[in-house]
N, C-alpha and C positions, 0 to 999 in steps of 0.2 A: 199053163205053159209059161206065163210072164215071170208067175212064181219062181219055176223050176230056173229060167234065165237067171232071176236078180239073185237067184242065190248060187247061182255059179259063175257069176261075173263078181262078188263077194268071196268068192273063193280061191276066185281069179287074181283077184287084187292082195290075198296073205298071203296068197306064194309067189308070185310076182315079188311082192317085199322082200318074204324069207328066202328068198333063190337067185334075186339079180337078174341075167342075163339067160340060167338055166329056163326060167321061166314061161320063154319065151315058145320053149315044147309045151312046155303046160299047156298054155293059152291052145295053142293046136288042139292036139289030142283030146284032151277034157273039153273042151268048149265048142272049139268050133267045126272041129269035124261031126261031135257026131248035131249038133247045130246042119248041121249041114245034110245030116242023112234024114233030121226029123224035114226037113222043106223038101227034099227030093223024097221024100216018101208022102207029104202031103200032096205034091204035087200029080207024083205017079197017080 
């Protein structure tokens, strides 16, 4: 799992460069929602 994080927070950070302000969806979508469905499914 840490894995899969540090390389999406690495991926996080060349579009975030290459995008500005666009980026700011990225980080959502790609990261931290579905971030968010892996802890509310570990949790369930």
């Amino acid at each position: 799992m840490a894995y899969v994080l540090q390389n999406q927070i690495a991926e996080a950070d060349r579009r975030l460069a290459a995008e500005g302000r666009r980026g700011e969806e990225f980080v959502r979508t790609s990261i931290l929602q579905p971030l968010a469905d892996v802890v509310r499914v570990e949790v369930d």
